[in-house]
C-alpha positions as a Python dict, from the first residue, in 0.01 Angstrom:
ca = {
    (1, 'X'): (0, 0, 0),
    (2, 'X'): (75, 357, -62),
    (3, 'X'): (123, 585, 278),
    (4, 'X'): (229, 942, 318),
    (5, 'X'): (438, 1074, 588),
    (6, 'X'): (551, 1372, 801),
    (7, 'X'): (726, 1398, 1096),
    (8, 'X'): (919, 1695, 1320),
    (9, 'X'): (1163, 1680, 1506),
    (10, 'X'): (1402, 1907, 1787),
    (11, 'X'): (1748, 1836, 1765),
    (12, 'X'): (2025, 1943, 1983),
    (13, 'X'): (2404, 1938, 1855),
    (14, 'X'): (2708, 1987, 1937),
    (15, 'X'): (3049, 2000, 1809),
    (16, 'X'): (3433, 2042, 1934),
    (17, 'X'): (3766, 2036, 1793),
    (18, 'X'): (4105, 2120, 1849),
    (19, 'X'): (4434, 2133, 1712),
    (20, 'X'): (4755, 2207, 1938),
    (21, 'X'): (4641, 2455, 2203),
    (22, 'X'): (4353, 2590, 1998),
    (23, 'X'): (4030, 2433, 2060),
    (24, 'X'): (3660, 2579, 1949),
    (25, 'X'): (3314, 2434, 2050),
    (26, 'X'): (2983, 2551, 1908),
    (27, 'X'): (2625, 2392, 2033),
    (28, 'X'): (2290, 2483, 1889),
    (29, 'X'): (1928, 2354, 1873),
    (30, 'X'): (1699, 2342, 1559),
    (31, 'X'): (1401, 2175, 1347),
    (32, 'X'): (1400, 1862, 1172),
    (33, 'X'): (1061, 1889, 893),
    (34, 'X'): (1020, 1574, 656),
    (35, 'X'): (734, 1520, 446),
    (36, 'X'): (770, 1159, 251),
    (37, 'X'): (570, 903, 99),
    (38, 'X'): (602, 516, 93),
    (39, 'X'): (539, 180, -92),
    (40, 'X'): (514, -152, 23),
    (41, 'X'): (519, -361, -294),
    (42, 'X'): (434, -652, -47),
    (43, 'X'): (450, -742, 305),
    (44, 'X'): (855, -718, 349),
    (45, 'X'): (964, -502, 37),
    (46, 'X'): (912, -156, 38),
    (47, 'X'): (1068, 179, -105),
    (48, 'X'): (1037, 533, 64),
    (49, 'X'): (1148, 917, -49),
    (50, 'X'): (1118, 1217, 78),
    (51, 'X'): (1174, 1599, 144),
    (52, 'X'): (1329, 1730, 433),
    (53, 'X'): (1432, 2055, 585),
    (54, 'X'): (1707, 2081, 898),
    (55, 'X'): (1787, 2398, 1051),
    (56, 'X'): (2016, 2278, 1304),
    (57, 'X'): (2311, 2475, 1212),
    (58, 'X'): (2316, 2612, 833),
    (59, 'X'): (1957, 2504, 704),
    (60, 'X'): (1966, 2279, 412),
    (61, 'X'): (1689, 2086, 232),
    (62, 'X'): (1769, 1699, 176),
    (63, 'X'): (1602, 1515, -90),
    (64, 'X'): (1620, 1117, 44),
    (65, 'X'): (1512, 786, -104),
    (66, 'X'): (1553, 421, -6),
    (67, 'X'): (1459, 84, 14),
    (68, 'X'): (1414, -123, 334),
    (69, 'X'): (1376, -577, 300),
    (70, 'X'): (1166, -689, 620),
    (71, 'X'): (1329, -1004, 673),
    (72, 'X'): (1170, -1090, 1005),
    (73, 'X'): (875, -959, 1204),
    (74, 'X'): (1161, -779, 1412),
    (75, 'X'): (1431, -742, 1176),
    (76, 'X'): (1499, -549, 877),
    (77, 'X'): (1793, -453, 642),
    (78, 'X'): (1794, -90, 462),
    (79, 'X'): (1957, 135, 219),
    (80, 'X'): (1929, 514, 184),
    (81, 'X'): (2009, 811, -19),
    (82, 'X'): (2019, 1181, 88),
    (83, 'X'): (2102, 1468, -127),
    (84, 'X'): (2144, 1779, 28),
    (85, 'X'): (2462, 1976, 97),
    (86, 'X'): (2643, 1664, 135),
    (87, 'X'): (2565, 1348, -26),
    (88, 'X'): (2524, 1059, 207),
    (89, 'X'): (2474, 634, 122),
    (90, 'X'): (2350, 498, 419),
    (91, 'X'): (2363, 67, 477),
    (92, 'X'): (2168, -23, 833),
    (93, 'X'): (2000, -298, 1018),
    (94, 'X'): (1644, -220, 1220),
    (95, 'X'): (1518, -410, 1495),
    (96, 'X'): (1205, -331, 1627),
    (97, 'X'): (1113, -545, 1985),
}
């Protein structure tokens, strides 16, 4: 079946580096938006894409798009696709309990 999906989200981050005796830290807290849609061709194969917006430190928009195999009633196996400022391939395991 066909479903559509939105979710939002609050995210905190924060990050810290240093090199010799310099060292910086910056925190922040912004909006996760994501407005998606997915298929399940049948009951453990189904594909999923979406739109998202993240404001947590410089806003970008991230197009996504993947495919997850249910290969248990608790486990699953996915793969993912987000273009936004960076462009990120993402392998991963689910387990629900």
């Amino acid at each position: 079946g066909f479903d559509l999906l939105a979710t939002g989200e609050l995210e905190y981050g924060r990050l810290e580096a240093s090199v010799g005796s310099l060292s910086a830290s910056d925190s922040e807290i912004g909006i996760l938006l994501r407005g998606g849609a997915r298929y399940a061709f049948d009951a453990q194969f189904e594909a999923f894409g979406g739109l998202t917006l993240r404001t947590i430190f410089d806003s970008d928009f991230v197009l996504d798009g993947g495919v997850r195999y249910q290969y248990s009633d608790s486990l699953a196996v996915q793969a993912s696709l987000d273009l936004g400022d960076e462009t990120v391939f993402s392998l991963g395991v689910r387990y629900s309990l």
